[in-house]
C-alpha angles and dihedrals in degrees: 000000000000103000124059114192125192146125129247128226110261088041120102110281137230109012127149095262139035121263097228141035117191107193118189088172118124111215112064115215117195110187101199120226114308132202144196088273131125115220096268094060101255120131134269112216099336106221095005108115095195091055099045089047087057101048096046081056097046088049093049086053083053088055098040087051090048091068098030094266127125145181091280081055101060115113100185128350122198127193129195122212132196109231109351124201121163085251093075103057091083083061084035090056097035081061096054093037096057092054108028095097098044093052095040085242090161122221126273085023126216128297099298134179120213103204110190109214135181093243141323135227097294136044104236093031106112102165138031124182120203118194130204115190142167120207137180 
């Protein structure tokens, strides 16, 4: 594998990912923001931020695939959310929790970063997950 994830003592437990990621692979894979959209552009639960969170994630293991990446692979994963408020991580893990084991995401996942923002490029768009890897 060429990725090792894991958290150090002296470093916030538990948490729902590990603090560091330490990749040796050769080729780096960077999936672009992806949305709760299908291929051919239409939405994924408008206004559900669960199952917006799901599908972005389903759609970031397409792309991994897509360049013989996967989940184990991941060296960091980052999600943007409109109009975050702590209130919305129990919807936001619900999310990650109802498609974890179909896409292969491990738990805790890799080192992640959840970025609150005022809005992204769409409307109805509430969440958008970005993937480094290293593979090889």
């Amino acid at each position: 594998m060429a990725v090792r994830h894991f958290t150090p003592r002296g470093l916030l437990q538990p948490t729902p990912y590990h603090h560091v990621a330490v990749g040796t692979g050769t080729t780096h894979v960077h999936v672009s923001g992806q949305i709760a959209r299908l291929a051919d552009g239409a939405p994924v639960a408008p206004g559900d931020l669960a199952g917006q969170v799901s599908q972005a994630l389903r759609n970031t293991s397409v792309g991994l695939a897509g360049a013989g990446a996967s989940f184990a692979d991941v060296l960091r994963l980052t999600f943007y959310v409109t109009g975050w408020r702590p209130e919305k991580i129990d919807a936001f893990t619900a999310g990650v929790e109802a498609v974890a084991d179909e896409i292969g995401l491990p738990r805790p996942m890799p080192p992640a970063s959840l970025i609150g923002v005022d809005y992204l490029f769409e409307p109805d768009v509430l969440v958008e997950v970005e993937a480094t890897a290293l593979v090889g």
